[in-house]
LUMDO-772615 format. One record per residue (C-alpha): residue number from 0; residue in three letters; x, y, z. Coordinates in nm, 3 decimals, always signed. Example, Ala and Ser with C-alpha at 12.3 -4.5 7.8 and 13.67 -1.06 7.14 Angstrom:
BEGIN
 seq type       X       Y       Z
   0  Ala  +1.230  -0.450  +0.780
   1  Ser  +1.367  -0.106  +0.714
END
This chain:
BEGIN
 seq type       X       Y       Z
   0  Unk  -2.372  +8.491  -3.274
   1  Unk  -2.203  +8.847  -3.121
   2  Unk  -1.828  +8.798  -3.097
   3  Unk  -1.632  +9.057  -2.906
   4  Unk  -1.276  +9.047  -2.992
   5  Unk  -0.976  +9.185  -2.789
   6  Unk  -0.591  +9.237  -2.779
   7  Unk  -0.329  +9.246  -2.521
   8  Unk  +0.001  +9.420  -2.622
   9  Unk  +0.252  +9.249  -2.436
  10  Unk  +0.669  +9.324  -2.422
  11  Unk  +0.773  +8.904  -2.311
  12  Unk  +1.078  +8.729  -2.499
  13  Unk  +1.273  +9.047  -2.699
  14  Unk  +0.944  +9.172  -2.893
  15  Unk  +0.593  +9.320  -2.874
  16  Unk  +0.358  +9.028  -2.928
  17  Unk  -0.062  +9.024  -2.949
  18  Unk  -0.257  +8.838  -2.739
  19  Unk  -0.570  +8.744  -2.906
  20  Unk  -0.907  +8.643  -2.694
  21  Unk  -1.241  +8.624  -2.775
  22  Unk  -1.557  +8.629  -2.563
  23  Unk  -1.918  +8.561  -2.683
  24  Unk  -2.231  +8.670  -2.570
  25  Unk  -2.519  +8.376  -2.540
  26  Unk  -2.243  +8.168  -2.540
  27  Unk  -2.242  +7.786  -2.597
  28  Unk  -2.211  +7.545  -2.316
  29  Unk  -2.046  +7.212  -2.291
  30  Unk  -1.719  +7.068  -2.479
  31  Unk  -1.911  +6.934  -2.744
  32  Unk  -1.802  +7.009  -3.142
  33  Unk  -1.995  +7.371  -3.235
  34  Unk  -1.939  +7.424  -3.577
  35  Unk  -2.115  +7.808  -3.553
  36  Unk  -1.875  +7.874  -3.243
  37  Unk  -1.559  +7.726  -3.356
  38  Unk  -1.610  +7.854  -3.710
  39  Unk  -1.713  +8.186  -3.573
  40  Unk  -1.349  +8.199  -3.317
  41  Unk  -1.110  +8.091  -3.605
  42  Unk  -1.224  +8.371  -3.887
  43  Unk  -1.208  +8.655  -3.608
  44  Unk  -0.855  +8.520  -3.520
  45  Unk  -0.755  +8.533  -3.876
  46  Unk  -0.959  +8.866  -3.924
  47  Unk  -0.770  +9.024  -3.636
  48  Unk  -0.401  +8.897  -3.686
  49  Unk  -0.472  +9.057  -4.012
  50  Unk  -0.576  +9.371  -3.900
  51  Unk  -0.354  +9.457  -3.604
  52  Unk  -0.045  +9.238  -3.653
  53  Unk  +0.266  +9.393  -3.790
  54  Unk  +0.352  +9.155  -4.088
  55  Unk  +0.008  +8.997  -4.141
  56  Unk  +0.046  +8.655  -4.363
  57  Unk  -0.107  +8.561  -4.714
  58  Unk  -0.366  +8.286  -4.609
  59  Unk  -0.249  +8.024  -4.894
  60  Unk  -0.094  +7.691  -4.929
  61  Unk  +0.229  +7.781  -4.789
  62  Unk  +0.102  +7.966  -4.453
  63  Unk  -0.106  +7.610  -4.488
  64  Unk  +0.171  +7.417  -4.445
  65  Unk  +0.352  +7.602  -4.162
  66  Unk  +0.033  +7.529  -3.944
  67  Unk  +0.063  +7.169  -4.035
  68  Unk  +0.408  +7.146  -3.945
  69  Unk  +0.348  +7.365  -3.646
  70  Unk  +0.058  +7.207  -3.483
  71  Unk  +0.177  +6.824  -3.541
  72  Unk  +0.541  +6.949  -3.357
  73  Unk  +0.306  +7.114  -3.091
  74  Unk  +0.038  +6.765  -3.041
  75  Unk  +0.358  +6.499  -3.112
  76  Unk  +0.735  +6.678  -3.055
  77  Unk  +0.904  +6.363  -3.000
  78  Unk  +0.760  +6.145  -3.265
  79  Unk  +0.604  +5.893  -2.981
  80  Unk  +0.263  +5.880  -3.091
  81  Unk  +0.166  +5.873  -3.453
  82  Unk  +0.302  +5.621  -3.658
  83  Unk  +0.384  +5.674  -4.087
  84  Unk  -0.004  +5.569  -4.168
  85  Unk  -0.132  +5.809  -3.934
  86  Unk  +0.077  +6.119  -4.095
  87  Unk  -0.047  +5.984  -4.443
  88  Unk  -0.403  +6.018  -4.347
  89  Unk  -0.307  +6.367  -4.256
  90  Unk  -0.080  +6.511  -4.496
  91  Unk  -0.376  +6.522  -4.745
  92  Unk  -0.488  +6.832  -4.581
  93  Unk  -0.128  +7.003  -4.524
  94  Unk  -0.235  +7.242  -4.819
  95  Unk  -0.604  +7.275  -4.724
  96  Unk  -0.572  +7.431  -4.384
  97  Unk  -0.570  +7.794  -4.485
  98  Unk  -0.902  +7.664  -4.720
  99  Unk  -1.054  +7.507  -4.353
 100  Unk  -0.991  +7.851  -4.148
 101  Unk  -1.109  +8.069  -4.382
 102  Unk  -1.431  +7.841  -4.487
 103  Unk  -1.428  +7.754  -4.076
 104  Unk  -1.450  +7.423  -4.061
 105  Unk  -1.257  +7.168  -3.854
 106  Unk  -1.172  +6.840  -4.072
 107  Unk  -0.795  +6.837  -4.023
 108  Unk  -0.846  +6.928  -3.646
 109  Unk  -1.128  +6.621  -3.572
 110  Unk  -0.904  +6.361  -3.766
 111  Unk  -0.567  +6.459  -3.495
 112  Unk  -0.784  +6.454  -3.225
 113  Unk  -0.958  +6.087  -3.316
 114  Unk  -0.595  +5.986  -3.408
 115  Unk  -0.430  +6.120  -3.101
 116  Unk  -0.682  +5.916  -2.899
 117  Unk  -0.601  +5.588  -3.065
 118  Unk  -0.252  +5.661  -3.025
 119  Unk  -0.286  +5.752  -2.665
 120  Unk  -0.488  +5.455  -2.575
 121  Unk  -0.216  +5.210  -2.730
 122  Unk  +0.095  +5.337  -2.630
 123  Unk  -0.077  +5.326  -2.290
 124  Unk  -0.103  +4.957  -2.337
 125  Unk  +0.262  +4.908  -2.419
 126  Unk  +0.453  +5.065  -2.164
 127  Unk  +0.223  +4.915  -1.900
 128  Unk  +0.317  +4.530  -2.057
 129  Unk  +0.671  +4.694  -2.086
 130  Unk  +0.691  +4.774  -1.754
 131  Unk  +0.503  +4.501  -1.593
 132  Unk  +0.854  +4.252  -1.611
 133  Unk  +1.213  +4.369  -1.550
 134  Unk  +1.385  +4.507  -1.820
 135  Unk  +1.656  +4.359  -2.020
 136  Unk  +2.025  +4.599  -2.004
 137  Unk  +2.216  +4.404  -2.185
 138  Unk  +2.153  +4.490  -2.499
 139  Unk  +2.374  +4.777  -2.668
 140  Unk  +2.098  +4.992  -2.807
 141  Unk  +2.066  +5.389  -2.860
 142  Unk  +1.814  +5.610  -2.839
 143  Unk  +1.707  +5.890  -3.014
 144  Unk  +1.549  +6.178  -2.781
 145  Unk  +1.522  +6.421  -3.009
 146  Unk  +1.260  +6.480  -3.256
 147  Unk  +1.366  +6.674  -3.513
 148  Unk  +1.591  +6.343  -3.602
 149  Unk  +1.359  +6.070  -3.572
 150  Unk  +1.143  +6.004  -3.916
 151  Unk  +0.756  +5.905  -3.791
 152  Unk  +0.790  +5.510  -3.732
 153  Unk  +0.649  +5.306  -3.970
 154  Unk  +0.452  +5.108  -3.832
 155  Unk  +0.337  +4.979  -3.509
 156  Unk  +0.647  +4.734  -3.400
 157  Unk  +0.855  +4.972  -3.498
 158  Unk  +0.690  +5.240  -3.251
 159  Unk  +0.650  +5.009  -2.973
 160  Unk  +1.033  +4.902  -2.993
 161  Unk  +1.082  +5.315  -2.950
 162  Unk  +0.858  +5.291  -2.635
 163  Unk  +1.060  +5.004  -2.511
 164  Unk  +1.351  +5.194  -2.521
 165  Unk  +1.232  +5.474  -2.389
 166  Unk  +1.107  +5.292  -2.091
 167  Unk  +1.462  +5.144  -2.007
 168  Unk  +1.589  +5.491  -2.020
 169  Unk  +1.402  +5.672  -1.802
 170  Unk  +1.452  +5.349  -1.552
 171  Unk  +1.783  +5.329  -1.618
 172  Unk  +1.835  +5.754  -1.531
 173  Unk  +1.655  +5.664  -1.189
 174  Unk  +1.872  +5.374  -1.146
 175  Unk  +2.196  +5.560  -1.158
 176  Unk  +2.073  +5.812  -0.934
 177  Unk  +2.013  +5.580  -0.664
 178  Unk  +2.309  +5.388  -0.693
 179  Unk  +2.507  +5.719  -0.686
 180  Unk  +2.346  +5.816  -0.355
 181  Unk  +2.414  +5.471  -0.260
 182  Unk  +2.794  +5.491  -0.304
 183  Unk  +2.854  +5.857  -0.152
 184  Unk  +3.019  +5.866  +0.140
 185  Unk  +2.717  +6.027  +0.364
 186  Unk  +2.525  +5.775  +0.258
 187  Unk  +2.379  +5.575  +0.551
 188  Unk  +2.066  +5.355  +0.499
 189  Unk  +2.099  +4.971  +0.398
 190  Unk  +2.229  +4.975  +0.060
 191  Unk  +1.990  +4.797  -0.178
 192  Unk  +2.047  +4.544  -0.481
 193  Unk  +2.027  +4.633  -0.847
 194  Unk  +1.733  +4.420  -0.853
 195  Unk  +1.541  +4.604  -0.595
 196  Unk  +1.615  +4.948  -0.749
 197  Unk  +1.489  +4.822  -1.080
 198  Unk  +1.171  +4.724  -0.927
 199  Unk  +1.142  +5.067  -0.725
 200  Unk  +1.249  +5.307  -1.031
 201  Unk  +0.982  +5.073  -1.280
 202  Unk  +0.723  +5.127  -1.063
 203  Unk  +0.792  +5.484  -1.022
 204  Unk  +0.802  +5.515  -1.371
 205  Unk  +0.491  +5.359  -1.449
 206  Unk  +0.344  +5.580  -1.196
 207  Unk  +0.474  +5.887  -1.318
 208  Unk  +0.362  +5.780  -1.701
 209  Unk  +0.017  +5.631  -1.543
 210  Unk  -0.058  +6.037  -1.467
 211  Unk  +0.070  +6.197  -1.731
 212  Unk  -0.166  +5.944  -2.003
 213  Unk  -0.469  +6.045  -1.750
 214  Unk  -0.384  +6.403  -1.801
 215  Unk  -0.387  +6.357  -2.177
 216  Unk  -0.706  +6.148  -2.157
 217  Unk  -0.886  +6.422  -1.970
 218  Unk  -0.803  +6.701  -2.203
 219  Unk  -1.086  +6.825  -2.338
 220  Unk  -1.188  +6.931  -2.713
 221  Unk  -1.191  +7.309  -2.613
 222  Unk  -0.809  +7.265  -2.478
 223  Unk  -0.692  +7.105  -2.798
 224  Unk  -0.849  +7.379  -3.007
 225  Unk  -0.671  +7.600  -2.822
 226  Unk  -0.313  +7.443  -2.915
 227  Unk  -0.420  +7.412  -3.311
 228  Unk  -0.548  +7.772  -3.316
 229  Unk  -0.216  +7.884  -3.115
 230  Unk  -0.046  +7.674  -3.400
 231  Unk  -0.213  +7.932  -3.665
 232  Unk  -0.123  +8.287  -3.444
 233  Unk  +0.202  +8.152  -3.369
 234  Unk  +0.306  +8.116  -3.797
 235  Unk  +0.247  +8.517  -3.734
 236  Unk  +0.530  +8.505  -3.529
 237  Unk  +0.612  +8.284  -3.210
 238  Unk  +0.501  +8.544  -2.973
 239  Unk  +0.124  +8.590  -3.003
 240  Unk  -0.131  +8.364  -2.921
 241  Unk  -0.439  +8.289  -2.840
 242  Unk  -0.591  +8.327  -2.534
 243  Unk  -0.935  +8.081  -2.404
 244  Unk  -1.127  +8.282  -2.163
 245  Unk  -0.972  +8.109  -1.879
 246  Unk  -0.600  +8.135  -2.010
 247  Unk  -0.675  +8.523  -2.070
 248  Unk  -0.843  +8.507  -1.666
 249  Unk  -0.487  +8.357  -1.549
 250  Unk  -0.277  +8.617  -1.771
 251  Unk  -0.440  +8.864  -1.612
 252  Unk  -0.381  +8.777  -1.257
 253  Unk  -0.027  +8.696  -1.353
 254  Unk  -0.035  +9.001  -1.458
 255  Unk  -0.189  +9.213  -1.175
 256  Unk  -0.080  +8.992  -0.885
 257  Unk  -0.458  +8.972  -0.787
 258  Unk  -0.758  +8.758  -0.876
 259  Unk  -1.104  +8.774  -0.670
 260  Unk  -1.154  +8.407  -0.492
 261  Unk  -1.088  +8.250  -0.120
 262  Unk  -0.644  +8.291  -0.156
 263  Unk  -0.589  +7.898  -0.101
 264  Unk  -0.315  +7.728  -0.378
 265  Unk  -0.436  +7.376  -0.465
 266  Unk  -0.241  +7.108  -0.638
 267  Unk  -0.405  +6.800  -0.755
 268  Unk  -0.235  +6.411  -0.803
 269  Unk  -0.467  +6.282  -1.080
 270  Unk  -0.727  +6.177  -0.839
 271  Unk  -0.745  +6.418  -0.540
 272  Unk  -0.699  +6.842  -0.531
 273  Unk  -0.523  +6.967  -0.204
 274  Unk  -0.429  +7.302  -0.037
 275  Unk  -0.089  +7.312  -0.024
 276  Unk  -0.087  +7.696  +0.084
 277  Unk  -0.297  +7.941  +0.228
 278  Unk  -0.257  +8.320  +0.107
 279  Unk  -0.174  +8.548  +0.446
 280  Unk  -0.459  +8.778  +0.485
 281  Unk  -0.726  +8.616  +0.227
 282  Unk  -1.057  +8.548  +0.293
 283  Unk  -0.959  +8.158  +0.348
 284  Unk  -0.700  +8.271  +0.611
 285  Unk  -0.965  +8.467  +0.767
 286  Unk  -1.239  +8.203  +0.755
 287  Unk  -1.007  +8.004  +0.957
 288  Unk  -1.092  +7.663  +0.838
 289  Unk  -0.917  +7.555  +0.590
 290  Unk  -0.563  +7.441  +0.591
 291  Unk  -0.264  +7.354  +0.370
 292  Unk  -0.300  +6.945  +0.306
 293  Unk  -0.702  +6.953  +0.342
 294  Unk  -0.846  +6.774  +0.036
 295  Unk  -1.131  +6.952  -0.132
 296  Unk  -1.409  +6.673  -0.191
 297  Unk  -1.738  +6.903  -0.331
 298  Unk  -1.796  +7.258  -0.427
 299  Unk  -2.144  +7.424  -0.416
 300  Unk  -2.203  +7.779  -0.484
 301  Unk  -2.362  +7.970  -0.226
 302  Unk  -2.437  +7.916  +0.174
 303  Unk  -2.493  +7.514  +0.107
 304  Unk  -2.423  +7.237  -0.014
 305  Unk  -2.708  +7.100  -0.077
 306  Unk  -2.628  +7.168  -0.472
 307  Unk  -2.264  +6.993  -0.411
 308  Unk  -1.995  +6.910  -0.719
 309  Unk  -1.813  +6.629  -0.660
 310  Unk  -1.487  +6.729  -0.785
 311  Unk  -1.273  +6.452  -0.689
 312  Unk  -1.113  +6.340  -0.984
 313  Unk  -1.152  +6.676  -1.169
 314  Unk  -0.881  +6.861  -1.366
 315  Unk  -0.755  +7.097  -1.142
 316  Unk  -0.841  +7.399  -1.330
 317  Unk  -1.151  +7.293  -1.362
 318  Unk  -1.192  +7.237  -0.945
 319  Unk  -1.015  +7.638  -0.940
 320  Unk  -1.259  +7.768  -1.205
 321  Unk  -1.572  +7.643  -0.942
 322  Unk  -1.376  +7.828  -0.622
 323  Unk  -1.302  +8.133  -0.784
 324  Unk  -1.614  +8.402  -0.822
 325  Unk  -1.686  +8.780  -0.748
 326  Unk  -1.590  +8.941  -0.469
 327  Unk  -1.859  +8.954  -0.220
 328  Unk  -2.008  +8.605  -0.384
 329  Unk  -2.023  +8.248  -0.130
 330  Unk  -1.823  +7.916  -0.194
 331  Unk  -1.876  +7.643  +0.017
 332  Unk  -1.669  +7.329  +0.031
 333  Unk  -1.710  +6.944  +0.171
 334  Unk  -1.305  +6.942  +0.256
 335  Unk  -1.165  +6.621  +0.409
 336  Unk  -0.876  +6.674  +0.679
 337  Unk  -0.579  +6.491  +0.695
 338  Unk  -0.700  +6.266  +0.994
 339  Unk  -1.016  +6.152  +0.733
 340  Unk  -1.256  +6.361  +0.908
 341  Unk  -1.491  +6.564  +0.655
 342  Unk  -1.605  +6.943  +0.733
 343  Unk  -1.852  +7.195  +0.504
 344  Unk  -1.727  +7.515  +0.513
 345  Unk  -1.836  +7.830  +0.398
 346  Unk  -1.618  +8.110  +0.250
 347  Unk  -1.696  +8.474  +0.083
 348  Unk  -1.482  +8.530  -0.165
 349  Unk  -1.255  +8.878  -0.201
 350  Unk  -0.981  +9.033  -0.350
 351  Unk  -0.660  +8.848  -0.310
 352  Unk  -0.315  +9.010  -0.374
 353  Unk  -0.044  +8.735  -0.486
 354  Unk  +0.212  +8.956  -0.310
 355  Unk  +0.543  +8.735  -0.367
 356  Unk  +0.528  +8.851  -0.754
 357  Unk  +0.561  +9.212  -0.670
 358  Unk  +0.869  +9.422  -0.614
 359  Unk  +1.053  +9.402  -0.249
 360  Unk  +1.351  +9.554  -0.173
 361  Unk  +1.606  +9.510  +0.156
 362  Unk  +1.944  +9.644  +0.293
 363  Unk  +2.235  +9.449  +0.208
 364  Unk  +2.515  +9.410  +0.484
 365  Unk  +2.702  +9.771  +0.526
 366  Unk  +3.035  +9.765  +0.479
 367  Unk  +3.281 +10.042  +0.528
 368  Unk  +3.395 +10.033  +0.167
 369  Unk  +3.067  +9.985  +0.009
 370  Unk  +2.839 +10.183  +0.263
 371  Unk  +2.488 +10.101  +0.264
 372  Unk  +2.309  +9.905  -0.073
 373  Unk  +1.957  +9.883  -0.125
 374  Unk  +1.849  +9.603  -0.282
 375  Unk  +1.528  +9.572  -0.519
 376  Unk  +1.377  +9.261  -0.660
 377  Unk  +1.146  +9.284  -0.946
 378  Unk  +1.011  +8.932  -1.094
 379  Unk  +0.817  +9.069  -1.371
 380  Unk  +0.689  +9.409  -1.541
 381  Unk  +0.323  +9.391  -1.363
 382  Unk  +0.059  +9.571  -1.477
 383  Unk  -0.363  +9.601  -1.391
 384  Unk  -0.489  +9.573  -1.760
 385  Unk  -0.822  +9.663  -1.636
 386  Unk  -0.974 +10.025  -1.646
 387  Unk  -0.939 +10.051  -1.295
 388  Unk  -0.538 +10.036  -1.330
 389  Unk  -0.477  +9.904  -0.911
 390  Unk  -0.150  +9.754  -1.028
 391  Unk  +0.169  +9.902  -1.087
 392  Unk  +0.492  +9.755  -1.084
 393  Unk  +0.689 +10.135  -1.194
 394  Unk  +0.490 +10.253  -0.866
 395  Unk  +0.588  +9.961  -0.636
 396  Unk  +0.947 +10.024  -0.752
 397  Unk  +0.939 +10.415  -0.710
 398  Unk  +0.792 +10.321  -0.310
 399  Unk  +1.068 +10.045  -0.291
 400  Unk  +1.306 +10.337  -0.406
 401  Unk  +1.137 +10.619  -0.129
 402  Unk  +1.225 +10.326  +0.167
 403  Unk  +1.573 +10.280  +0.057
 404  Unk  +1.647 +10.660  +0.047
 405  Unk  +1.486 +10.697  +0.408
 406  Unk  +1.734 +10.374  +0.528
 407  Unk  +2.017 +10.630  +0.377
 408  Unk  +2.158 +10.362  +0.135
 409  Unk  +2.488 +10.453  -0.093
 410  Unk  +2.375 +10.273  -0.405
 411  Unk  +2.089 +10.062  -0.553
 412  Unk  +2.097  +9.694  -0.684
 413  Unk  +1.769  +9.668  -0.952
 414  Unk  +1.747  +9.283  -0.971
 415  Unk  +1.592  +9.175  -1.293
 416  Unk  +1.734  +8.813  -1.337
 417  Unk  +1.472  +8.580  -1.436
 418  Unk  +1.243  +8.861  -1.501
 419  Unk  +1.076  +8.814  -1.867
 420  Unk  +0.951  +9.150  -1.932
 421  Unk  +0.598  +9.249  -1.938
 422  Unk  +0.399  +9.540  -1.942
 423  Unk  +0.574  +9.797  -2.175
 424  Unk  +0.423 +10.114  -2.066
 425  Unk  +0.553 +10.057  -1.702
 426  Unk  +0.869 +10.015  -1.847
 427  Unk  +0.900 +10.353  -2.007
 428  Unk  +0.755 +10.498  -1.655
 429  Unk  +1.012 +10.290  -1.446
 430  Unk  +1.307 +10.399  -1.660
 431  Unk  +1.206 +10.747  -1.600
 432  Unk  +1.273 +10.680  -1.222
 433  Unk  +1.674 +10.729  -1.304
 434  Unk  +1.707 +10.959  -1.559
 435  Unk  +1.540 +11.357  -1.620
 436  Unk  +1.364 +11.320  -1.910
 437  Unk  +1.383 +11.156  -2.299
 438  Unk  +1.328 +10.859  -2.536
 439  Unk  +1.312 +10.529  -2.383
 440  Unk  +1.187 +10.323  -2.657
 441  Unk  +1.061 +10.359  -3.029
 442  Unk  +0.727 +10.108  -3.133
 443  Unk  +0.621 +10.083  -3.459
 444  Unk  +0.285  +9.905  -3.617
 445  Unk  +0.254  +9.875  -3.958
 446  Unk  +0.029 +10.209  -4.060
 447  Unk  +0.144 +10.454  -3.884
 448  Unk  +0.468 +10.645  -3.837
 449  Unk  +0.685 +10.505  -3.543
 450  Unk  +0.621 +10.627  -3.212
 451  Unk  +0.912 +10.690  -2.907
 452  Unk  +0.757 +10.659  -2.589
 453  Unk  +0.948 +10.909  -2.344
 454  Unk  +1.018 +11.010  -2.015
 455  Unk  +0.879 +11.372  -1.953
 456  Unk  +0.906 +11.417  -1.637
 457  Unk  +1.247 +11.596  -1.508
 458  Unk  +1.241 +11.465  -1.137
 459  Unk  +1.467 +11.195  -1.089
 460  Unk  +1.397 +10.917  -0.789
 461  Unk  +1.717 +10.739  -0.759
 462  Unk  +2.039 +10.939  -0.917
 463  Unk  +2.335 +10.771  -0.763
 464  Unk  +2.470 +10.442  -0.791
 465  Unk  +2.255 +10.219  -1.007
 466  Unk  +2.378  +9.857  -1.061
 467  Unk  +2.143  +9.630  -1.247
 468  Unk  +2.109  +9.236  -1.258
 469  Unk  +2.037  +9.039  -1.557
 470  Unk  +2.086  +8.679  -1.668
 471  Unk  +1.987  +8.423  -1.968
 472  Unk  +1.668  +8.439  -1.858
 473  Unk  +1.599  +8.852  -1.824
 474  Unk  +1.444  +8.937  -2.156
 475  Unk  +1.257  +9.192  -2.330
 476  Unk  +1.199  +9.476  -2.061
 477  Unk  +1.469  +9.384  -1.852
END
């Protein structure tokens, strides 16, 4: 089997991180074990961190048992699930999973997944009996919420007296909320008893856990792979990863601020997907038809619908991965409206700009002290990682810059709170928008010499006033 193998350089979180995806040609279809596949993705992800990364690991026992540790904190954080028997039927292979990768076989990673499923399916059936009668407060108990502390249960009662009291907690949260709204002032419905509350937060609870289990219990094989393999890149360092086709597809137009599709945003409850939004100037918004709160029932590729998917009850990415296409390509969807009528509609698919992630910039209120301030806000370092390079976020800003000069303003406010970096050549271009010329940053890989990226060119956009946001949150780039 071909395997093309590719990295993304990325500045997020304080460091330079790889992004590891891999494609195949004749590739295999359905979520089905593949030993050639699966073997064939884990050795070039070991082959490449190896290569390219800047501190590349010795595959042995010990980089063995950082995965283990890794990927059961990734699958089971909180100690919930798997119970002492289950982690002894593991541990045998906590110093074999360097030996699996290599070798590319999957073991360790079938015997979580059966595992997780048994656990799932149980624990489903205890908080459902848990929350089926009213719960008992008057016991003084404690509860644990953090991992790291707990030691796996060890056995079964013990784990369901864990769920128990995790179910009373999460009512009894809800429960104090409502009886705090009840006793503010403003308040002004009919006040309710603490019997009726319990009844509405234990419902809401089971509810709320009822969708998360049928999340779990629709996750497919090729999404768990992707958390144990993201367990291996990440004992490399916590900052790359690897990337499934359709992760690398939405890092991409996170990255860009465009994808190619119809520009509607969906949301999905379990059972149904909905538009909650349709993107201005799209080819939805053009179409005309459909509308934020429409339910998409079927998708068919093409002018009909005659070869219709029912998607109702599909994973939501998996309903988005049948709307998106090529620009220039047909979607056509059953869609119910909100008065329960249904309606086919057909939709050709372009370029849509996500325009809310790019940089915008305003005129604060003059005063006579302050003059004029321009105001820029810049969400993330965005970048067009493909050859044709549309994308620019060190060009939006310069533009944003040009207005703000024409408006006459006495200083500039660069907002960068919240933003977690990004692409690191637009960085180096965007700093060179306030100063003449020099070093902005030094990168170094591990064979050759380090290299400064500079600013060469001596023109200067913005020289005056600069004042520039940051919070907990601004990172890397910013």
């Amino acid at each position: 089997m071909k395997i093309k193998t590719s990295f993304v350089f990325f500045s997020f979180l304080g460091i330079i991180g790889i992004a590891f995806f891999v494609s195949q040609f004749n590739p295999f279809h359905g979520d089905e074990p593949n030993p050639r596949k699966d073997a064939a993705l884990i050795q070039a992800i070991l082959q490449g961190m190896n290569r390219l990364h800047f501190k590349p690991k010795q595959i042995d026992d010990a980089f063995s048992k950082q995965v283990y540790q890794l990927y059961l904190k990734d699958i089971d954080s909180g100690k919930r699930f798997f119970t002492r028997s289950d982690i002894d039927q593991m541990k045998g292979f906590e110093k074999m999973l360097d030996d699996e990768a290599q070798n590319g076989t999957f073991k360790f990673f079938d015997l979580s997944v059966s595992l997780m499923d048994k656990a799932v399916a149980k624990t489903q059936g205890w908080y459902r009996e848990i929350l089926a009668q009213p719960l008992d407060f008057g016991k003084n108990e404690m509860l644990e919420t953090d991992g790291k502390k707990l030691e796996w249960a060890k056995n079964d009662e013990e784990l369901r007296a864990r769920w128990e009291k995790w179910m009373k907690y999460e009512v009894l949260y809800r429960i104090n909320d409502e009886l705090d709204k009840q006793e503010k002032p403003e308040f002004k419905g009919e006040k309710k008893s603490f019997e009726q509350i319990e009844k509405e937060q234990r419902e809401k609870v089971l509810d709320t856990y009822d969708k998360w289990f049928k999340r779990m219990q629709k996750t497919d094989r090729t999404r768990r792979l992707e958390i144990y393999l993201n367990a291996i890149t990440n004992v490399f360092d916590p900052h790359s990863g690897y990337f499934s086709p359709r992760e690398k597809e939405n890092f991409d137009i996170q990255m860009s601020g465009k994808l190619e599709g119809i520009g509607a945003r969906l949301q999905s409850d379990g059972e149904k997907t909905s538009v909650t939004e349709i993107v201005p100037g799209g080819p939805a918004w053009k179409q005309g038809d459909l509308q934020p709160k429409d339910v998409i029932m079927k998708v068919a590729q093409g002018d009909s619908d005659l070869e219709s998917l029912d998607v109702m009850g599909w994973d939501i990415d998996d309903v988005v991965s049948k709307i998106r296409g090529s620009k220039g390509t047909r979607v056509t969807l059953t869609i119910q409206k909100p008065d329960g009528s249904e309606k086919v509609i057909t939709i050709t698919r372009d370029v849509v700009i996500m325009e809310e992630g790019f940089a915008k910039s305003l005129i604060l209120s003059e005063t006579a002290k302050q003059g004029r301030v321009g105001y820029i806000y810049l969400p993330k370092f965005y970048a067009d990682f493909t050859p044709q390079g549309l994308t620019s976020c060190a060009a939006d800003v310069a533009d944003e810059i040009e207005k703000l000069k024409r408006e006459n303003v006495n200083g500039v406010i660069l907002d960068l709170r919240g933003n977690g970096g990004g692409s690191l050549r637009d960085v180096v271009q965007m700093s060179g928008l306030f100063i003449e010329e020099g070093p902005i940053v030094q990168v170094k890989n591990r064979t050759r010499r380090p290299e400064i990226m500079s600013d060469n060119d001596p023109r200067v956009q913005w020289g005056g006033p600069l004042v520039v946001m940051v919070n907990g949150f601004s990172a890397s780039a910013s």
